[in-house]
N, CA, C and O atoms as a GROMACS GRO file, in nm:
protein
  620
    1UNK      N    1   4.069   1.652   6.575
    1UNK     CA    2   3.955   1.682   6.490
    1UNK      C    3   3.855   1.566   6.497
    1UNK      O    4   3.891   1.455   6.460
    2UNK      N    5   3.729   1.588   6.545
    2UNK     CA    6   3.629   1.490   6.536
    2UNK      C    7   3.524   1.526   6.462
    2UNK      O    8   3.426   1.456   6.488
    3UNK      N    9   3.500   1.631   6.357
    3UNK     CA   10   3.405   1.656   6.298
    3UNK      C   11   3.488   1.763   6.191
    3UNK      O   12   3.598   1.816   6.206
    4UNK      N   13   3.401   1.772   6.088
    4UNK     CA   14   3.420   1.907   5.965
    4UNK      C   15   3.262   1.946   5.909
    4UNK      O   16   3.163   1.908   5.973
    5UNK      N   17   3.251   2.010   5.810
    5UNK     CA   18   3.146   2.075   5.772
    5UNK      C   19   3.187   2.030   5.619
    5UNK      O   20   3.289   2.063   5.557
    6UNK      N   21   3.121   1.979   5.593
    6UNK     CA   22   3.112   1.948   5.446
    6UNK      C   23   3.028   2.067   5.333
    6UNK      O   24   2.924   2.128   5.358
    7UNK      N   25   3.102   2.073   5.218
    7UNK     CA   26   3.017   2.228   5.142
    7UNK      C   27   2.992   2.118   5.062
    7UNK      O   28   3.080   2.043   5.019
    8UNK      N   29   2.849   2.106   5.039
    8UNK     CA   30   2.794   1.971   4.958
    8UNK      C   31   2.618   2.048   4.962
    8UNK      O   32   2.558   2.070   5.068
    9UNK      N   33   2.580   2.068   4.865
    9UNK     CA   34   2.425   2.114   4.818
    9UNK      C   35   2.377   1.989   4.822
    9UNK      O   36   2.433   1.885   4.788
   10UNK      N   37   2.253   2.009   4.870
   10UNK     CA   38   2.170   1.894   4.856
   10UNK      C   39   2.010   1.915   4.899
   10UNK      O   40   1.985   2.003   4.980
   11UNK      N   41   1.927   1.854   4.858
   11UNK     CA   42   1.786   1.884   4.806
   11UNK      C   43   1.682   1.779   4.966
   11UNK      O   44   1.634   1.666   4.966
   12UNK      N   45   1.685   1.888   5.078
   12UNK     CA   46   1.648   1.793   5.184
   12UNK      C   47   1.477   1.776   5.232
   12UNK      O   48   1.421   1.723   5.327
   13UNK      N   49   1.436   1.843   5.124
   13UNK     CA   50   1.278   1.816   5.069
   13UNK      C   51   1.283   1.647   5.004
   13UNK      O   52   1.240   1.549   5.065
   14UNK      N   53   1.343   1.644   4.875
   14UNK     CA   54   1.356   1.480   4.822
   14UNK      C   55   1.381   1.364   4.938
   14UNK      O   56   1.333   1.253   4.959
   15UNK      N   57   1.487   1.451   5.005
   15UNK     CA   58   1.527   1.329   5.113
   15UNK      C   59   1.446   1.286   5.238
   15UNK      O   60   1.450   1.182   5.304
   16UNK      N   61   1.363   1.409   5.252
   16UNK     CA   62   1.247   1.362   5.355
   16UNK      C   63   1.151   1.307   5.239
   16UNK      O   64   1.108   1.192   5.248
   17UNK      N   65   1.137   1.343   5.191
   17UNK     CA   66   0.997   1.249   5.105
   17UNK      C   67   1.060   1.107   5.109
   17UNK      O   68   1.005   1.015   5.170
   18UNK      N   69   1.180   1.090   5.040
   18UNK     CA   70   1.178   0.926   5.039
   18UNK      C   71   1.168   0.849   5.187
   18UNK      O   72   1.130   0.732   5.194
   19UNK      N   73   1.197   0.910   5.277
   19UNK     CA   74   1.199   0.901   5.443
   19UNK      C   75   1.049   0.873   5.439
   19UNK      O   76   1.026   0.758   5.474
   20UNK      N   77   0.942   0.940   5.409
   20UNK     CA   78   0.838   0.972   5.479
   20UNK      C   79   0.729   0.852   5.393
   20UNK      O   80   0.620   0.807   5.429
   21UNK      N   81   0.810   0.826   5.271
   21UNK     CA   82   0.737   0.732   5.193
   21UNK      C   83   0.792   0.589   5.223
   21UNK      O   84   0.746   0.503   5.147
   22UNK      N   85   0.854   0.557   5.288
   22UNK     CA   86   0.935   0.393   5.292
   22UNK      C   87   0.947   0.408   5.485
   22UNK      O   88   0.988   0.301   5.531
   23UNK      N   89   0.926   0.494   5.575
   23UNK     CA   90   0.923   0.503   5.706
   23UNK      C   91   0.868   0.347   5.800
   23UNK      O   92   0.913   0.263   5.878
   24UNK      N   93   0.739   0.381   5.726
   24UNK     CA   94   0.710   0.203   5.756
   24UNK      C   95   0.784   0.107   5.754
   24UNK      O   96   0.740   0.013   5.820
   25UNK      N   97   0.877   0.090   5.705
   25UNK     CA   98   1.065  -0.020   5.697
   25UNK      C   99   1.163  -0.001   5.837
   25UNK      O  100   1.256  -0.065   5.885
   26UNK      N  101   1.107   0.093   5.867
   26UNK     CA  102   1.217   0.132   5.936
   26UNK      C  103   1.271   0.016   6.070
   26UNK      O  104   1.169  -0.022   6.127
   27UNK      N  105   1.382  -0.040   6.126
   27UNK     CA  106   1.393  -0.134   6.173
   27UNK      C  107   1.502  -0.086   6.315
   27UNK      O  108   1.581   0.008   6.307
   28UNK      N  109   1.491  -0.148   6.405
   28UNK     CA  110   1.581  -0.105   6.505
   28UNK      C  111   1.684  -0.195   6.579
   28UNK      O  112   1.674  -0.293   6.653
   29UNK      N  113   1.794  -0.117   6.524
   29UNK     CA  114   1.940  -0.198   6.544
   29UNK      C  115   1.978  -0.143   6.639
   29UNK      O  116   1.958  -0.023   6.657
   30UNK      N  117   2.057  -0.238   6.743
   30UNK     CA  118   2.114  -0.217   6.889
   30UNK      C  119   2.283  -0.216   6.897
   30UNK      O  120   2.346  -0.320   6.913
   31UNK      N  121   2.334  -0.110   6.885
   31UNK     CA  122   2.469  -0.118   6.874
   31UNK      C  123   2.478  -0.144   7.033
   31UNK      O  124   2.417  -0.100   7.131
   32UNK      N  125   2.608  -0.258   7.009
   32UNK     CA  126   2.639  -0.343   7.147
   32UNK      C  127   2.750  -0.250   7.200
   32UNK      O  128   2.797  -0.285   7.308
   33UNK      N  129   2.792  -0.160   7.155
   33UNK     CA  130   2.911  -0.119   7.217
   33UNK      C  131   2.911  -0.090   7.382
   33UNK      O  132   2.797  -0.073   7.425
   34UNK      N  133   3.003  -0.082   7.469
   34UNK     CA  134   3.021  -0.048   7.623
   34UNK      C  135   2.898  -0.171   7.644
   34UNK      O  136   2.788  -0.118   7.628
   35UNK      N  137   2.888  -0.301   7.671
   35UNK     CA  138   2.841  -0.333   7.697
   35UNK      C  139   2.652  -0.296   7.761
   35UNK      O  140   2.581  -0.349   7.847
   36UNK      N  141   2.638  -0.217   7.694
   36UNK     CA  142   2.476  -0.225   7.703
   36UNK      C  143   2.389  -0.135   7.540
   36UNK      O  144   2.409  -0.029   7.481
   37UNK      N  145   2.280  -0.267   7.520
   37UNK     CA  146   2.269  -0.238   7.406
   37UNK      C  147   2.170  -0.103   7.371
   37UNK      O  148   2.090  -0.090   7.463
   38UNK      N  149   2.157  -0.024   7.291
   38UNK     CA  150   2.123   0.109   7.243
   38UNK      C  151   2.049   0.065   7.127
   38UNK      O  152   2.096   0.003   7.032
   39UNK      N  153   1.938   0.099   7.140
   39UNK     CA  154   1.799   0.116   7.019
   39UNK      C  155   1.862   0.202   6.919
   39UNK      O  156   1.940   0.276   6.980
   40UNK      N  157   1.865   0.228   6.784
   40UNK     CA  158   1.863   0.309   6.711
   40UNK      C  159   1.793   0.264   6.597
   40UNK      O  160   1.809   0.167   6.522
   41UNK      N  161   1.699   0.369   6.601
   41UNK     CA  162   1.624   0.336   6.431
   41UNK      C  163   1.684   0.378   6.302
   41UNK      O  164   1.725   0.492   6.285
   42UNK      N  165   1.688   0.258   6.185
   42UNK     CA  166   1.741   0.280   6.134
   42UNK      C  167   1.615   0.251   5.950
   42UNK      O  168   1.506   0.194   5.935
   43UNK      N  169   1.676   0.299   5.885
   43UNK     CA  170   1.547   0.289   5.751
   43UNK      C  171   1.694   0.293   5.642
   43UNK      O  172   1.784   0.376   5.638
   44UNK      N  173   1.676   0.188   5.575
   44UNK     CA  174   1.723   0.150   5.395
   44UNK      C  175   1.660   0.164   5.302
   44UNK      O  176   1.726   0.107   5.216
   45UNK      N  177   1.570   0.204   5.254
   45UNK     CA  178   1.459   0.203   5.163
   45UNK      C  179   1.484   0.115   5.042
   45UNK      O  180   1.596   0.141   4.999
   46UNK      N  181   1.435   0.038   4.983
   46UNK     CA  182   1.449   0.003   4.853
   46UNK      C  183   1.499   0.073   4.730
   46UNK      O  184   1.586   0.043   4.649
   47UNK      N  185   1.392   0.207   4.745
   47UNK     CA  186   1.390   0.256   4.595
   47UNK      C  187   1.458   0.400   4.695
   47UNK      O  188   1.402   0.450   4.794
   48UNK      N  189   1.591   0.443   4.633
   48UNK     CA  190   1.642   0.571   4.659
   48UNK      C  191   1.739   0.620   4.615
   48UNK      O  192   1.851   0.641   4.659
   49UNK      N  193   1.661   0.647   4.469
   49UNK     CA  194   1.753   0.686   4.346
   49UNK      C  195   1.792   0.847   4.429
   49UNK      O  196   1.899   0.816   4.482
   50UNK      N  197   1.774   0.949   4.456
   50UNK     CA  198   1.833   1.054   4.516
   50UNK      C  199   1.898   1.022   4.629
   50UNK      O  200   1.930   1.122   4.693
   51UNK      N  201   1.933   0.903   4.684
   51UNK     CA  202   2.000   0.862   4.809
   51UNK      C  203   2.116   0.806   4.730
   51UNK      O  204   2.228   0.835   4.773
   52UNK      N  205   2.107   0.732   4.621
   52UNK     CA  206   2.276   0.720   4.520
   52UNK      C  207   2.270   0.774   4.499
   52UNK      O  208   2.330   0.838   4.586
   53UNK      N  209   2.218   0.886   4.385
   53UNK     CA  210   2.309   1.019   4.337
   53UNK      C  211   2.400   1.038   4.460
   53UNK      O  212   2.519   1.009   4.443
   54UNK      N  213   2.364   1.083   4.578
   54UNK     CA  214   2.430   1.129   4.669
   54UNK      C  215   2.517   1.084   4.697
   54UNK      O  216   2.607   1.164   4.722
   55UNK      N  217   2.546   0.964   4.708
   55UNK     CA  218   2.638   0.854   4.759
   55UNK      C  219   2.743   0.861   4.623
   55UNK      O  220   2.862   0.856   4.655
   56UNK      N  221   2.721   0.870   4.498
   56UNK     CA  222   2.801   0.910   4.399
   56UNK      C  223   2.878   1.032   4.370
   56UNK      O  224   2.959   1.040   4.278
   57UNK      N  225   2.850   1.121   4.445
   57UNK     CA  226   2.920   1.234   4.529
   57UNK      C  227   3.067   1.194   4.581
   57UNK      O  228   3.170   1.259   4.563
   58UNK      N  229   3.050   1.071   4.650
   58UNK     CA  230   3.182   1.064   4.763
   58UNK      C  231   3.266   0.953   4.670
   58UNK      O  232   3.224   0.893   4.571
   59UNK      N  233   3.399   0.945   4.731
   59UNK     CA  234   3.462   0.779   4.730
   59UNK      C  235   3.459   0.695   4.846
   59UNK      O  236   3.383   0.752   4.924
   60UNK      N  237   3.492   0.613   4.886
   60UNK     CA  238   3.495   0.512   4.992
   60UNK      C  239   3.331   0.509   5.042
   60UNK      O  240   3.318   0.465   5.157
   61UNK      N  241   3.246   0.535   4.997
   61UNK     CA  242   3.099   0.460   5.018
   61UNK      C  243   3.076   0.358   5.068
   61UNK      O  244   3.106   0.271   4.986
   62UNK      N  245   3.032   0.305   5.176
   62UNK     CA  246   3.000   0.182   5.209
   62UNK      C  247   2.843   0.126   5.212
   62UNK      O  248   2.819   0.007   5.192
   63UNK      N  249   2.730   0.232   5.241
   63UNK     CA  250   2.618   0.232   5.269
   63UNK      C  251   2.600   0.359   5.304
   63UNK      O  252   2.686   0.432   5.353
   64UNK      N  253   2.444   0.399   5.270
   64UNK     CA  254   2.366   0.533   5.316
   64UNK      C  255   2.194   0.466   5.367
   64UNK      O  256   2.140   0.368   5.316
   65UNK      N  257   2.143   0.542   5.467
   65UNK     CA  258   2.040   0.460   5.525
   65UNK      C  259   2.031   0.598   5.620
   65UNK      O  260   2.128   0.671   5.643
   66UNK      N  261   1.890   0.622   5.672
   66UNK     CA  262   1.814   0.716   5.721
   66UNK      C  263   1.882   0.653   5.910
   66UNK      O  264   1.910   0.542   5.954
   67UNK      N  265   1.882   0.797   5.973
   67UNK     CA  266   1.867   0.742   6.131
   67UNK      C  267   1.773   0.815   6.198
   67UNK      O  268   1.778   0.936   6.178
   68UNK      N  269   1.676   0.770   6.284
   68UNK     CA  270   1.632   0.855   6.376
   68UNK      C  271   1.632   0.836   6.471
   68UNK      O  272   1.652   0.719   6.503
   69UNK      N  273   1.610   0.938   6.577
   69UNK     CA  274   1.613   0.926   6.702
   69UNK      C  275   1.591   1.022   6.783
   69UNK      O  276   1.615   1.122   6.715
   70UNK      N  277   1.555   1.060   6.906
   70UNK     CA  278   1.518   1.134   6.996
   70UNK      C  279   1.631   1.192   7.102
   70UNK      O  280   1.646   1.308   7.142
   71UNK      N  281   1.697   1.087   7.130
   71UNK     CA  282   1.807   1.164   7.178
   71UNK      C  283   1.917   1.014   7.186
   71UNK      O  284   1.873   0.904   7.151
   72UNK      N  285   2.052   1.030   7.233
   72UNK     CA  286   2.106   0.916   7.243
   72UNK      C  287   2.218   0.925   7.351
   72UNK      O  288   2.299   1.018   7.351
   73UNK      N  289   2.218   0.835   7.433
   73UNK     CA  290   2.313   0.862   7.562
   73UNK      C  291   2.498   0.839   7.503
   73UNK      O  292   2.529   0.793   7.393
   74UNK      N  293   2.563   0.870   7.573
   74UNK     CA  294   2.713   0.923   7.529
   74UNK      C  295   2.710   0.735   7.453
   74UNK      O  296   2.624   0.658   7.494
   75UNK      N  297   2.800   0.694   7.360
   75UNK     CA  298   2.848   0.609   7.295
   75UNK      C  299   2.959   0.632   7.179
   75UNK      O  300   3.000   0.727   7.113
   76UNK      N  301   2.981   0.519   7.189
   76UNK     CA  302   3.044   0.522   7.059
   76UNK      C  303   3.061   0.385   6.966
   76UNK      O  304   3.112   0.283   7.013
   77UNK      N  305   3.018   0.394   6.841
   77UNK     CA  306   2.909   0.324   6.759
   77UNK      C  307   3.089   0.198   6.732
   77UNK      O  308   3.212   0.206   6.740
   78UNK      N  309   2.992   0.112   6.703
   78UNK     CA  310   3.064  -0.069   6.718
   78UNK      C  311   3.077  -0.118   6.586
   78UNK      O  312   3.112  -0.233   6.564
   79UNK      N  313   3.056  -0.051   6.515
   79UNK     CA  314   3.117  -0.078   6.362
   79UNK      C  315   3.161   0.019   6.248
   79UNK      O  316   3.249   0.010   6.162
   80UNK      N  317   3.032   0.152   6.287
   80UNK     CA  318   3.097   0.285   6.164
   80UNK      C  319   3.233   0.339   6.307
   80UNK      O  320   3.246   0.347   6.429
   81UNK      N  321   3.326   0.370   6.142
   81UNK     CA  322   3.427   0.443   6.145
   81UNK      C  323   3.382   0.598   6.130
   81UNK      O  324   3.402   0.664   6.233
   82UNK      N  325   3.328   0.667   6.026
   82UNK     CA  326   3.287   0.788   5.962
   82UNK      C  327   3.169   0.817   5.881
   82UNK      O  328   3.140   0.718   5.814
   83UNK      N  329   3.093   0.913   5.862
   83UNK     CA  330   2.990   0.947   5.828
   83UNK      C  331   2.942   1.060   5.797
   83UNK      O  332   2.954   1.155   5.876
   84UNK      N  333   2.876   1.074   5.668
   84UNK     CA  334   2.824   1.211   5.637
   84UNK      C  335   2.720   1.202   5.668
   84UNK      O  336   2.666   1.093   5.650
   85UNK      N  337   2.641   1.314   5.729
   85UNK     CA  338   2.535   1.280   5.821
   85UNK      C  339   2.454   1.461   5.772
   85UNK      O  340   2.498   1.574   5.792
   86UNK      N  341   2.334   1.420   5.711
   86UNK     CA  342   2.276   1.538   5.689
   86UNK      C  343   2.155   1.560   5.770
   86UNK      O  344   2.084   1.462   5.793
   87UNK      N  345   2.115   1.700   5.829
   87UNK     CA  346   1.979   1.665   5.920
   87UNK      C  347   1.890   1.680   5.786
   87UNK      O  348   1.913   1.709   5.668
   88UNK      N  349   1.819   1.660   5.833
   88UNK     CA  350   1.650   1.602   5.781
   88UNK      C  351   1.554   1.700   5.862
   88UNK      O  352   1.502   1.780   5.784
   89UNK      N  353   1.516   1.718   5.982
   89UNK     CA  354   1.475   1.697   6.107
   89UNK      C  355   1.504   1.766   6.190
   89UNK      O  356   1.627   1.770   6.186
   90UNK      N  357   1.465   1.834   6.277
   90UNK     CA  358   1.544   1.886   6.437
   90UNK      C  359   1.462   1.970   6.466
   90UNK      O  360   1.514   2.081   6.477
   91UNK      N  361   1.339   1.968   6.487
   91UNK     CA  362   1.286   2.070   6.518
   91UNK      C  363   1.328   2.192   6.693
   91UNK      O  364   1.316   2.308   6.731
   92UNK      N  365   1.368   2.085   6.730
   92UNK     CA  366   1.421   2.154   6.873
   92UNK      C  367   1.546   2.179   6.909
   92UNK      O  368   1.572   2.205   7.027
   93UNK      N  369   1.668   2.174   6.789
   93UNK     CA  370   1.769   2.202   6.787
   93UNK      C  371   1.864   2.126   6.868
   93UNK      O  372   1.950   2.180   6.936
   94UNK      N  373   1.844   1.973   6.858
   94UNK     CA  374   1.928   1.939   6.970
   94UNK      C  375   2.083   1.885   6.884
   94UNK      O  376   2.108   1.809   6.791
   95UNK      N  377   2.125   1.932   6.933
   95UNK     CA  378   2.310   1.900   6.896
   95UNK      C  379   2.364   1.796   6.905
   95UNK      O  380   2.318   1.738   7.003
   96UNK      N  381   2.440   1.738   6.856
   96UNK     CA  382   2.548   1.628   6.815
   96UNK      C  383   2.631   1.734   6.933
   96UNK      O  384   2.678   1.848   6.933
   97UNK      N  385   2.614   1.584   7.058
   97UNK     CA  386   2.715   1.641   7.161
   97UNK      C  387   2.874   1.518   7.148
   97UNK      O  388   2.867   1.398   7.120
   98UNK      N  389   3.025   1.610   7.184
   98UNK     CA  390   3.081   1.500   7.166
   98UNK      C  391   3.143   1.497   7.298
   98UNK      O  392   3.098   1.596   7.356
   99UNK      N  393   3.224   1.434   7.375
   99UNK     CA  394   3.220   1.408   7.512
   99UNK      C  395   3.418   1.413   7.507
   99UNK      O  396   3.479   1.361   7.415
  100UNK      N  397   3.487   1.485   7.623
  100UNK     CA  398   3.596   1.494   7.666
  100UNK      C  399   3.696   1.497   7.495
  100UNK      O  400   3.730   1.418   7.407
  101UNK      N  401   3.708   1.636   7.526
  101UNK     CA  402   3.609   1.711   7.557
  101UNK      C  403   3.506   1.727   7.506
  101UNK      O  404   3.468   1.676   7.400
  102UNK      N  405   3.427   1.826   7.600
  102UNK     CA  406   3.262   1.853   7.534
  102UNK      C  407   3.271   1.932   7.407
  102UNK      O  408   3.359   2.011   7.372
  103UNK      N  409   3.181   1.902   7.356
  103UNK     CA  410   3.150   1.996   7.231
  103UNK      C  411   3.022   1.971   7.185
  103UNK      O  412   2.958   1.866   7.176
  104UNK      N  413   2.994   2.084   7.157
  104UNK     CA  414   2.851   2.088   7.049
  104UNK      C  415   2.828   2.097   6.897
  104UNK      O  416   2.889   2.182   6.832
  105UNK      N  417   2.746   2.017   6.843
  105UNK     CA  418   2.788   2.079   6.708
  105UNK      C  419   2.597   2.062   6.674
  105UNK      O  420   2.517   1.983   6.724
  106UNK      N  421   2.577   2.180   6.566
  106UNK     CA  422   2.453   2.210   6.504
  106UNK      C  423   2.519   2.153   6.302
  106UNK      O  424   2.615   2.195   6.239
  107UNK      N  425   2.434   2.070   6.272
  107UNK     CA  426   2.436   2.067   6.137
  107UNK      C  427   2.370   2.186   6.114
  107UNK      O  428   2.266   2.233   6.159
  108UNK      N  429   2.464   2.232   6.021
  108UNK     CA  430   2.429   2.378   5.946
  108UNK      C  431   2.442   2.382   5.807
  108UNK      O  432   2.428   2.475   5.727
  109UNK      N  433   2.479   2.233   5.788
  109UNK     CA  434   2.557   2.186   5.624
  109UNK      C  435   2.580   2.014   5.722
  109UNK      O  436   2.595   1.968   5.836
  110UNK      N  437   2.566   1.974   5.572
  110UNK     CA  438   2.663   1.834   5.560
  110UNK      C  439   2.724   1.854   5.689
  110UNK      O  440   2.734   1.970   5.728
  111UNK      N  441   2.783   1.720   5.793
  111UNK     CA  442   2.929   1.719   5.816
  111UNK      C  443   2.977   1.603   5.841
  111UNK      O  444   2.894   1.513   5.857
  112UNK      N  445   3.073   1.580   5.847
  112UNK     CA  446   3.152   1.426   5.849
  112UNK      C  447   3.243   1.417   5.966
  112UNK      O  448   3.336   1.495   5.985
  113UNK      N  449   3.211   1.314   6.046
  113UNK     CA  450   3.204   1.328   6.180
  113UNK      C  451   3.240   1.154   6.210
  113UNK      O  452   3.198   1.049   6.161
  114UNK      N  453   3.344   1.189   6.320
  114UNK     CA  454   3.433   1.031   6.358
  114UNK      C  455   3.318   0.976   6.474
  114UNK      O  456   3.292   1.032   6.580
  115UNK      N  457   3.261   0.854   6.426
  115UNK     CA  458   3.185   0.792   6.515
  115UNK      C  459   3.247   0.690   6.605
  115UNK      O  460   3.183   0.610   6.673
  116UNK      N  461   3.407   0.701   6.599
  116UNK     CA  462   3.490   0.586   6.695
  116UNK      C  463   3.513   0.698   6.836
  116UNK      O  464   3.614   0.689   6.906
  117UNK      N  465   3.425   0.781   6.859
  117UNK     CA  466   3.483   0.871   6.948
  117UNK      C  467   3.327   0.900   7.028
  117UNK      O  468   3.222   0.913   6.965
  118UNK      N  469   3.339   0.906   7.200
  118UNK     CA  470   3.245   0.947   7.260
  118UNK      C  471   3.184   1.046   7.227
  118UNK      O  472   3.228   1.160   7.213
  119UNK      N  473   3.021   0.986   7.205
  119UNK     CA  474   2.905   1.120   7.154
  119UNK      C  475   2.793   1.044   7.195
  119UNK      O  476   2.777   0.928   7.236
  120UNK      N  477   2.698   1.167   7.167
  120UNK     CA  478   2.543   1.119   7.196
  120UNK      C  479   2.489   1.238   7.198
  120UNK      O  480   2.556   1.329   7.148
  121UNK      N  481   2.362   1.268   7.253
  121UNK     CA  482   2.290   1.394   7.216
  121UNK      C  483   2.126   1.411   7.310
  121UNK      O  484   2.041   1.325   7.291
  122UNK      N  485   2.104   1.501   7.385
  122UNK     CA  486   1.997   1.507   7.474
  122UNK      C  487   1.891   1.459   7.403
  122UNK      O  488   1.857   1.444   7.286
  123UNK      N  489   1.836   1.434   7.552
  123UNK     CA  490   1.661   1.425   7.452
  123UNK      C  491   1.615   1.503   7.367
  123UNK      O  492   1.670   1.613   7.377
  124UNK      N  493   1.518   1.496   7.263
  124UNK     CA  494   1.432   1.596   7.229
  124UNK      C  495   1.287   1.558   7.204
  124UNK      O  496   1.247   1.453   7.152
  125UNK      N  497   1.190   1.692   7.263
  125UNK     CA  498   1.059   1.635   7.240
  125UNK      C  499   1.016   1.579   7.164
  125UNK      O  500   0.920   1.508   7.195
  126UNK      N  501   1.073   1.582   7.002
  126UNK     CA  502   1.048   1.531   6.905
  126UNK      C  503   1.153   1.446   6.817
  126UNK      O  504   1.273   1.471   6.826
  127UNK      N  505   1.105   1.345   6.732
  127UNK     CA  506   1.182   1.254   6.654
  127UNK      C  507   1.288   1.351   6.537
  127UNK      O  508   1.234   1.432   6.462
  128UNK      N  509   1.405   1.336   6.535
  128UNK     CA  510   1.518   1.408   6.483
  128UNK      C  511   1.543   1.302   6.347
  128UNK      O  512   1.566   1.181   6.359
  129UNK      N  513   1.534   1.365   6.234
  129UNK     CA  514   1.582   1.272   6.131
  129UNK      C  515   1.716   1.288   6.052
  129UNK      O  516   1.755   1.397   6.011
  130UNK      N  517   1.776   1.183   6.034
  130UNK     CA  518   1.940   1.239   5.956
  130UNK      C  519   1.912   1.153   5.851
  130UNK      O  520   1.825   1.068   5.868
  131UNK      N  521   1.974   1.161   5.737
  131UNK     CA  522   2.027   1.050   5.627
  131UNK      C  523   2.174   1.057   5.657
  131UNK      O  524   2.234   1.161   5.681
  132UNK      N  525   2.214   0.962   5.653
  132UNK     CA  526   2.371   0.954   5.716
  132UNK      C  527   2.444   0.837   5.566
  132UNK      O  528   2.396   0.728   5.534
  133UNK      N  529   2.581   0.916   5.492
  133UNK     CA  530   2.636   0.809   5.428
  133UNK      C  531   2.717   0.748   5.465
  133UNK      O  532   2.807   0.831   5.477
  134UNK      N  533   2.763   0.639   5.501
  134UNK     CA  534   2.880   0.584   5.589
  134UNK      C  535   2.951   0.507   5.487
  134UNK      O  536   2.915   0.436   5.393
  135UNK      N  537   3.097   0.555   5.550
  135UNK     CA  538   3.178   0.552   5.462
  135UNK      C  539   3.244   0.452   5.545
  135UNK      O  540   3.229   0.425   5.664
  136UNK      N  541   3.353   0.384   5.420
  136UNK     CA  542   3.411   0.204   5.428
  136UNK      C  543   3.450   0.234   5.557
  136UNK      O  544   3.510   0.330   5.607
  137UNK      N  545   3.387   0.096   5.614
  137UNK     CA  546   3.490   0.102   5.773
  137UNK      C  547   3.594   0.025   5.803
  137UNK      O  548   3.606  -0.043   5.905
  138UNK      N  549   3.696   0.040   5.686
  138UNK     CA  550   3.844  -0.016   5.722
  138UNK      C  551   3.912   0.116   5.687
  138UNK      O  552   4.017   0.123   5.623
  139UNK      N  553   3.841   0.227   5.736
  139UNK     CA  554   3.934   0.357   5.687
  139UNK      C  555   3.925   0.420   5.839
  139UNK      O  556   3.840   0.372   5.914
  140UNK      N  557   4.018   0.535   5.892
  140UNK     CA  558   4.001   0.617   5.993
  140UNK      C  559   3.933   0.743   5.940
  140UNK      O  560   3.934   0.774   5.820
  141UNK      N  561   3.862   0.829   6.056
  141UNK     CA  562   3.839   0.954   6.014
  141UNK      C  563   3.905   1.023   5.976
  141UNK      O  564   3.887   1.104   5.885
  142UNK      N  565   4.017   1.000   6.058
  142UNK     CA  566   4.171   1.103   6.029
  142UNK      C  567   4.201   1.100   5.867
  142UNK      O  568   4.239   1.193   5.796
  143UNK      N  569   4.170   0.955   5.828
  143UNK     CA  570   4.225   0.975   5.648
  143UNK      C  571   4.101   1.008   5.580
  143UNK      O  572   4.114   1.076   5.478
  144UNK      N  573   3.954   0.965   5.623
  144UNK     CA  574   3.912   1.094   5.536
  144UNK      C  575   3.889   1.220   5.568
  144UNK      O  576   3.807   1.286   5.503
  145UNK      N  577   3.953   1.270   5.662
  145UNK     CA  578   3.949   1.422   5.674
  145UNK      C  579   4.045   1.459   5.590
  145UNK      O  580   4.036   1.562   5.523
  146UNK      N  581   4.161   1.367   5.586
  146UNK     CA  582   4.277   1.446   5.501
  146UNK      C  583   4.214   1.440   5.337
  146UNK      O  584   4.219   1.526   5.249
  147UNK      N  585   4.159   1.314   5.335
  147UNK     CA  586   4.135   1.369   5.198
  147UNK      C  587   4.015   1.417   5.119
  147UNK      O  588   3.986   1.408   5.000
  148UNK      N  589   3.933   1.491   5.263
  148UNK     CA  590   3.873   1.584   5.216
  148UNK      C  591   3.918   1.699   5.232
  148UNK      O  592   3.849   1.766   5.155
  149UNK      N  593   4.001   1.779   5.289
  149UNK     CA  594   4.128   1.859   5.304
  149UNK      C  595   4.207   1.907   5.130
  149UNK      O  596   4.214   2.012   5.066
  150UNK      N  597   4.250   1.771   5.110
  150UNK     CA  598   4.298   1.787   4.998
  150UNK      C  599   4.248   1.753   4.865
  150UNK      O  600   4.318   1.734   4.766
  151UNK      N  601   4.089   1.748   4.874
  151UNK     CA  602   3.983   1.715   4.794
  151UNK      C  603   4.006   1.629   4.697
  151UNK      O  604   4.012   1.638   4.574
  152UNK      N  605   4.020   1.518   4.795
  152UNK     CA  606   4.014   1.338   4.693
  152UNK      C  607   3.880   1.298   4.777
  152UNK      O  608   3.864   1.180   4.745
  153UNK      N  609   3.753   1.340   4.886
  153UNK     CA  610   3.690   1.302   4.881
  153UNK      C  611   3.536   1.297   4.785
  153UNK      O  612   3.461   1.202   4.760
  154UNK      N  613   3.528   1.433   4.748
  154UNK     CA  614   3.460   1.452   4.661
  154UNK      C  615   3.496   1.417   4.526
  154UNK      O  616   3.599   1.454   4.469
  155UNK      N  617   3.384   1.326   4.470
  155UNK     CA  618   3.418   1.253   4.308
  155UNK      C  619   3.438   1.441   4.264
  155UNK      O  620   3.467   1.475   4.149
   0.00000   0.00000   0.00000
């Protein structure tokens, strides 16, 4: 299992507004992993009282922070373990690809998805936005899948 679908409501009008109002912050971190480094933009905003509510949703919280990006070649990220990752964004439908095997996945909802595992995702003509919550990274995906399974992840 490298991904689930999370049943989690959430208001993704608020979450682009705070995106679209604090965007100017946005800063770009180079995950070093496989030896060559990878751009990813990343945005924290100051003020994002609907970005905790959300985060008060889960347990094991570590940080929540906006990602964007256009497309991203196969990797696999050098410090998150797991992540709830909501689109924002996509106008061209490009998929969370995960590699050996292949798979595709479309956010259609929430989903929480193991970032210690080969992925990345084609280009797209246009900038793709997620808010992503990342959860403690001294945990595996495997244990929070189980205990969203057996619903100890949701407060």
């Amino acid at each position: 299992m490298r991904w689930t679908s999370i049943d989690l409501e959430f208001d993704k009008d608020k979450l682009l507004n705070i995106f679209n109002l604090n965007k100017k912050d946005a800063r770009v971190y180079y995950n070093q992993n496989e030896g060559k480094p990878q751009p990813i933009t990343l945005l924290n905003p100051k003020e994002k009282d609907y970005c905790k509510e959300l985060e008060r949703k889960f347990k094991y919280v570590r940080d929540s922070y906006y990602l964007t990006s256009s497309g991203y070649a196969p990797h696999v990220d050098d410090r998150r373990q797991c992540v709830i990752s909501f689109e924002l964004k996509n106008d061209h439908q490009v998929p969370l690809k995960f590699y050996d095997p292949n798979e595709e996945v479309f956010h259609t909802t929430p989903i929480m998805w193991n970032t210690t595992v080969l992925h990345g995702s084609e280009s797209s003509p246009s900038e793709r936005i997620f808010f992503q919550i990342e959860l403690e990274d001294d945990k595996t995906f495997d244990f929070y899948f189980r205990k969203y399974i057996e619903n100890e992840l949701l407060v």
